[in-house]
N, CA, C and O atoms as a GROMACS GRO file, in nm:
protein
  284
    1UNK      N    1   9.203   6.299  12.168
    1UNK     CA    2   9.085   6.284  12.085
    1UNK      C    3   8.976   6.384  12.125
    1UNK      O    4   8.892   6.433  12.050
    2UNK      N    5   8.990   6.405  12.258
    2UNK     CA    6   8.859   6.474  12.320
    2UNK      C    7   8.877   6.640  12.259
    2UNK      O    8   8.780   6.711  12.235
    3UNK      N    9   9.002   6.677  12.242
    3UNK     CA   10   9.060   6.816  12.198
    3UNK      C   11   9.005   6.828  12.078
    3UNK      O   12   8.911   6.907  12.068
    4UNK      N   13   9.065   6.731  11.921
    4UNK     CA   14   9.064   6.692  11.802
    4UNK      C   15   8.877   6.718  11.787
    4UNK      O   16   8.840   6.778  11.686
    5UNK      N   17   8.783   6.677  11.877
    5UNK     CA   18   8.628   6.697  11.841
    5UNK      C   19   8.586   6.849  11.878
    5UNK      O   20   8.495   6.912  11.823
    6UNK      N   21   8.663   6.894  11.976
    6UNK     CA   22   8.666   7.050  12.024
    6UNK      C   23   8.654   7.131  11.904
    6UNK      O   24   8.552   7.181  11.857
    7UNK      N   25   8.790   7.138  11.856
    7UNK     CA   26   8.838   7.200  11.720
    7UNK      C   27   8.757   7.211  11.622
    7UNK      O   28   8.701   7.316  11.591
    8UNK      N   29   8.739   7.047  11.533
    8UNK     CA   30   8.698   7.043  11.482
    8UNK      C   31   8.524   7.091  11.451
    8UNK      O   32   8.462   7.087  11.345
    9UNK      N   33   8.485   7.130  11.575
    9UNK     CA   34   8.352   7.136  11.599
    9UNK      C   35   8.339   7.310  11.550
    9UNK      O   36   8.241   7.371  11.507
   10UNK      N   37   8.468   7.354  11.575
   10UNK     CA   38   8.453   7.532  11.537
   10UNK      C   39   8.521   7.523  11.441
   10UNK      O   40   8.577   7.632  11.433
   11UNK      N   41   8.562   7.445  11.338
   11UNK     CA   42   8.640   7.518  11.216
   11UNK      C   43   8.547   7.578  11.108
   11UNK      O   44   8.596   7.672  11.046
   12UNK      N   45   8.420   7.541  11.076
   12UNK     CA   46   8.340   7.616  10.952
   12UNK      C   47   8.375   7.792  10.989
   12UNK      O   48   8.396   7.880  10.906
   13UNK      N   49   8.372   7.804  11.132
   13UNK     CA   50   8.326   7.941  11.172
   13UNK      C   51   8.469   8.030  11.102
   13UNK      O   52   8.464   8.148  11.066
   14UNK      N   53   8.542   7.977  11.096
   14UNK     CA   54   8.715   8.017  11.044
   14UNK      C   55   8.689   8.017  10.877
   14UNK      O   56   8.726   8.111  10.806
   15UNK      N   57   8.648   7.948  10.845
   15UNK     CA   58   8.552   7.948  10.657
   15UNK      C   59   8.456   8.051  10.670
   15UNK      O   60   8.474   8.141  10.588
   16UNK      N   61   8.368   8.066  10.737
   16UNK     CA   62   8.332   8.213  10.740
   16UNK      C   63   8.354   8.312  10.771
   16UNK      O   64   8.292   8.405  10.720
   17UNK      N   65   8.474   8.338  10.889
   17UNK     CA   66   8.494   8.482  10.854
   17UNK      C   67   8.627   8.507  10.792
   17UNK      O   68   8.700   8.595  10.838
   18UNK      N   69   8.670   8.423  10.674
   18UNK     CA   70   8.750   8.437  10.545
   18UNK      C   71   8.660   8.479  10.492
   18UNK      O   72   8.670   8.596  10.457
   19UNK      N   73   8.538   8.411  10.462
   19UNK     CA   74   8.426   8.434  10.320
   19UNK      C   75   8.378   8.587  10.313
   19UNK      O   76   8.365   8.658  10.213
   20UNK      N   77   8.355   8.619  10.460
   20UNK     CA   78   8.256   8.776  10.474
   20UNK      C   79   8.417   8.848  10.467
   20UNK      O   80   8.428   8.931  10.378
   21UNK      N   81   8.504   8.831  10.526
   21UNK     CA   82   8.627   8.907  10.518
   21UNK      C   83   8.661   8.962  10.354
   21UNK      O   84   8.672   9.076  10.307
   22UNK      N   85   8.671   8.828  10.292
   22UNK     CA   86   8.662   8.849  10.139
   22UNK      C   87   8.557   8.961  10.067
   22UNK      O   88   8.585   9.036   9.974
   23UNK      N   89   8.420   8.946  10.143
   23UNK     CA   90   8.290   9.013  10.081
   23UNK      C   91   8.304   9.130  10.138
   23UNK      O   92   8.247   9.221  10.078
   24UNK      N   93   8.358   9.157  10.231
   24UNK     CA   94   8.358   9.307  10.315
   24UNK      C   95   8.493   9.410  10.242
   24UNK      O   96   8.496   9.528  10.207
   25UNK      N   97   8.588   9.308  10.241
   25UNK     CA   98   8.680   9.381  10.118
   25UNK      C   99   8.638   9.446   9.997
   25UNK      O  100   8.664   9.562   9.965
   26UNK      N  101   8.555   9.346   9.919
   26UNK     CA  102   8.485   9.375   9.781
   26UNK      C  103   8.405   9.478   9.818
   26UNK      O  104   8.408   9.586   9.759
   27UNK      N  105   8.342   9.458   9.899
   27UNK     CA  106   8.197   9.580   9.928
   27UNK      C  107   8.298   9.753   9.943
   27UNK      O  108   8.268   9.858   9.886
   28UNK      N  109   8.408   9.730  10.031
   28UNK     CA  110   8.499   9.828  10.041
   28UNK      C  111   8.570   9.891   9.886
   28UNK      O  112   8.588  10.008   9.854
   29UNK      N  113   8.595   9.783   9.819
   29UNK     CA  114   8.622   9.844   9.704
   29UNK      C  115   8.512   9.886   9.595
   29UNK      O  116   8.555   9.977   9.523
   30UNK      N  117   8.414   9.854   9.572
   30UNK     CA  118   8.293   9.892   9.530
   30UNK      C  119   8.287  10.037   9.624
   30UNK      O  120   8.314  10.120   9.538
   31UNK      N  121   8.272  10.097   9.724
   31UNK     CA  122   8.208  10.212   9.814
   31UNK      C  123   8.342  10.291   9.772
   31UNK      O  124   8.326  10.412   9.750
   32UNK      N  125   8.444  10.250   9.760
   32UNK     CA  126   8.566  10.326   9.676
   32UNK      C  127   8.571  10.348   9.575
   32UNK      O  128   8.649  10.440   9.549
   33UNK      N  129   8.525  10.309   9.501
   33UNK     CA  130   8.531  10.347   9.332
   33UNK      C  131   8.402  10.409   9.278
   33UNK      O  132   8.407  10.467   9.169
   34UNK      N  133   8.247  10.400   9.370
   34UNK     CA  134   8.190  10.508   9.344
   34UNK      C  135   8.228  10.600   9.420
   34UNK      O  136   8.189  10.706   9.373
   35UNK      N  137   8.305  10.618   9.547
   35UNK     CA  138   8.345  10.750   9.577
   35UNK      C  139   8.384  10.853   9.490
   35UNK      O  140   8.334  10.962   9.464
   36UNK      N  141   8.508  10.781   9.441
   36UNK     CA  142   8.573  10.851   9.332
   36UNK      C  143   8.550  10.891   9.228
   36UNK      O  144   8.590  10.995   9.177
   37UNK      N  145   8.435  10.756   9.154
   37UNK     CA  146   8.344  10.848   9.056
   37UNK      C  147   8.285  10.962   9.052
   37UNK      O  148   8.281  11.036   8.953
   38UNK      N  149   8.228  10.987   9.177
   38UNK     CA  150   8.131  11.073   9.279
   38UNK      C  151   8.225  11.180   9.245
   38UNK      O  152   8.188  11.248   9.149
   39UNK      N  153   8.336  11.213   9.298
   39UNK     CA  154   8.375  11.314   9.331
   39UNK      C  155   8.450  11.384   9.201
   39UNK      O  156   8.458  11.506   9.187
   40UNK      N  157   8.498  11.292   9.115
   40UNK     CA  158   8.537  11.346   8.972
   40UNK      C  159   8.409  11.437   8.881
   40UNK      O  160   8.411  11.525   8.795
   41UNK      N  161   8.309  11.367   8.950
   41UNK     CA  162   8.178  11.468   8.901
   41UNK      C  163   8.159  11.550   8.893
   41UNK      O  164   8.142  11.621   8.794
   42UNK      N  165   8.153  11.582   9.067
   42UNK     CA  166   8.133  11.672   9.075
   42UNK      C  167   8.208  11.780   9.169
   42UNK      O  168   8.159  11.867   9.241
   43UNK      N  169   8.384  11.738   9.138
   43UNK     CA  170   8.473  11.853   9.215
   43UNK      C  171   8.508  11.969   9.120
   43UNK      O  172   8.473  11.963   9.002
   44UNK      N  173   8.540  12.019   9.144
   44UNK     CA  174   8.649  12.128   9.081
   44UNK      C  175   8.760  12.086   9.071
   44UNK      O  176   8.815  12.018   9.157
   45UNK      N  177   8.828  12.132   8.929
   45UNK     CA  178   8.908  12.077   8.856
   45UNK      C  179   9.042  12.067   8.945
   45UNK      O  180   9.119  11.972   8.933
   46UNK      N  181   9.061  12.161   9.023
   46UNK     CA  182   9.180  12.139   9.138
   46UNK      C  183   9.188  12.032   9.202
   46UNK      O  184   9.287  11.963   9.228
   47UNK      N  185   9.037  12.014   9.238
   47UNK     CA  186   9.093  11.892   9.385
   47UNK      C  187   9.004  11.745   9.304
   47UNK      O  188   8.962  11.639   9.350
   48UNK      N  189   9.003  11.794   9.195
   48UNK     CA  190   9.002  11.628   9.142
   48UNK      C  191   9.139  11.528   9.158
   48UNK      O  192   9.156  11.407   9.179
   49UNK      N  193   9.209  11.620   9.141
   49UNK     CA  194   9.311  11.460   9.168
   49UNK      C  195   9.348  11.425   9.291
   49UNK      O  196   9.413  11.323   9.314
   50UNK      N  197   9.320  11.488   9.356
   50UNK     CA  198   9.307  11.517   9.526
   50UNK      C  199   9.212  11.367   9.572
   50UNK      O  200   9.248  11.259   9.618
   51UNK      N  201   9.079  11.424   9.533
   51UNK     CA  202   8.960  11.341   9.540
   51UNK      C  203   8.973  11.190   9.525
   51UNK      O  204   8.959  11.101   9.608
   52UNK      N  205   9.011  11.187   9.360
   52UNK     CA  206   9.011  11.083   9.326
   52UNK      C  207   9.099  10.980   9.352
   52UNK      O  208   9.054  10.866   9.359
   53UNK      N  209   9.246  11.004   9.371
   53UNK     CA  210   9.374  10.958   9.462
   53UNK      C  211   9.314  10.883   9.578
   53UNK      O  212   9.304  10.761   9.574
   54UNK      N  213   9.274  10.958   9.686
   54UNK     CA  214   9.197  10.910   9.782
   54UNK      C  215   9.138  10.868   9.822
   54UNK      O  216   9.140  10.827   9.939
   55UNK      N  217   8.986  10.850   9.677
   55UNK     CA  218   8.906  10.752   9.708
   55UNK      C  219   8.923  10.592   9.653
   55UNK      O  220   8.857  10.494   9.687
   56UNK      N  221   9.036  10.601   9.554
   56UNK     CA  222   9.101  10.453   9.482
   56UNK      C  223   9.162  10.417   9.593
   56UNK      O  224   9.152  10.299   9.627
   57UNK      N  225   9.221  10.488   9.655
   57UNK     CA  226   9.333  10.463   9.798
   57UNK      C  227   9.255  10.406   9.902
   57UNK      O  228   9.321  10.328   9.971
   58UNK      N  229   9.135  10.419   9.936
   58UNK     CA  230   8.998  10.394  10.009
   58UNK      C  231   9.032  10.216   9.984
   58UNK      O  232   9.085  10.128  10.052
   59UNK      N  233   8.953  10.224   9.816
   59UNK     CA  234   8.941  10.151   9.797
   59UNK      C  235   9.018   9.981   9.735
   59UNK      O  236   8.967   9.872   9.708
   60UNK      N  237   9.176  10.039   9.731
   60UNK     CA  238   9.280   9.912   9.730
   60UNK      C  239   9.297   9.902   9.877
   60UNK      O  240   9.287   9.782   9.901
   61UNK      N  241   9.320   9.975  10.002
   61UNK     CA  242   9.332   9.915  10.121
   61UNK      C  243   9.207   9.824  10.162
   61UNK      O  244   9.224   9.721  10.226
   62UNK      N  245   9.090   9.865  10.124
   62UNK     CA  246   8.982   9.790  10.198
   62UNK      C  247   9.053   9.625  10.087
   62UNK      O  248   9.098   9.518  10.126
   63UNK      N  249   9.039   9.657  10.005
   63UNK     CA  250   9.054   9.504   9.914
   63UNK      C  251   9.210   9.417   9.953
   63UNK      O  252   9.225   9.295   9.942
   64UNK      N  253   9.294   9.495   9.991
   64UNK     CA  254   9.437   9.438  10.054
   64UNK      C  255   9.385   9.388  10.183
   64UNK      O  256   9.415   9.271  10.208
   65UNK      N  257   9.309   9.455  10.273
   65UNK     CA  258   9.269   9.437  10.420
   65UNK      C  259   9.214   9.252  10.408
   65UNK      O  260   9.246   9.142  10.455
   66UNK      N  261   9.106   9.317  10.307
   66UNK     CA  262   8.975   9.198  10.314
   66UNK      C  263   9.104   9.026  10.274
   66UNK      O  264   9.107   8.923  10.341
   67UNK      N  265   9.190   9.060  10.146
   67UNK     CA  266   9.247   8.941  10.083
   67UNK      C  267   9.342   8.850  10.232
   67UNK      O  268   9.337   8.733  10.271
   68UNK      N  269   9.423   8.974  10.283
   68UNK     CA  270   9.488   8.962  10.404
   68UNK      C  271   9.400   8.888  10.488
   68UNK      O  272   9.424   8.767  10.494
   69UNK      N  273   9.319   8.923  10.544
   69UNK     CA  274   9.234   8.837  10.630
   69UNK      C  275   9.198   8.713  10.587
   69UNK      O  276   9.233   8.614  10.651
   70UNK      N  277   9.139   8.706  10.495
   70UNK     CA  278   9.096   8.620  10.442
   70UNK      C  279   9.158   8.451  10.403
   70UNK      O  280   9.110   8.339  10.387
   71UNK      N  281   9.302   8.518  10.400
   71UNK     CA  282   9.447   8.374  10.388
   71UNK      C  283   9.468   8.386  10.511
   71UNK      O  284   9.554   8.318  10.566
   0.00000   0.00000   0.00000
């Protein structure tokens, strides 16, 4: 029993860093997709697909990272 009040006394903290894990993902994919906007702007027509590849790529790992953590 004495364990069972231990535990239970730290589980919210495990609900929060799912919640910010979740929000730090999103924030990662948001900072990825204006990257890429960003750079389709204003690259040259060569290394646009370069650019833009890379910064979507940015931004599905941060959002895979964040979901992963988060379960």
């Amino acid at each position: 029993m004495e364990y069972m009040l231990r535990l239970e006394k730290r589980t919210p903290f495990v609900a929060t860093l799912a919640n910010i894990a979740t929000l730090l993902g999103l924030l990662g994919t948001i900072m990825g997709l204006i990257a890429a906007f960003s750079a389709v702007a204003s690259a040259d027509p060569a290394e646009k697909a370069n650019l833009l590849s890379s910064s979507i790529s940015i931004a599905m790992n941060t959002t895979a990272f964040g979901l992963i953590i988060s379960f």
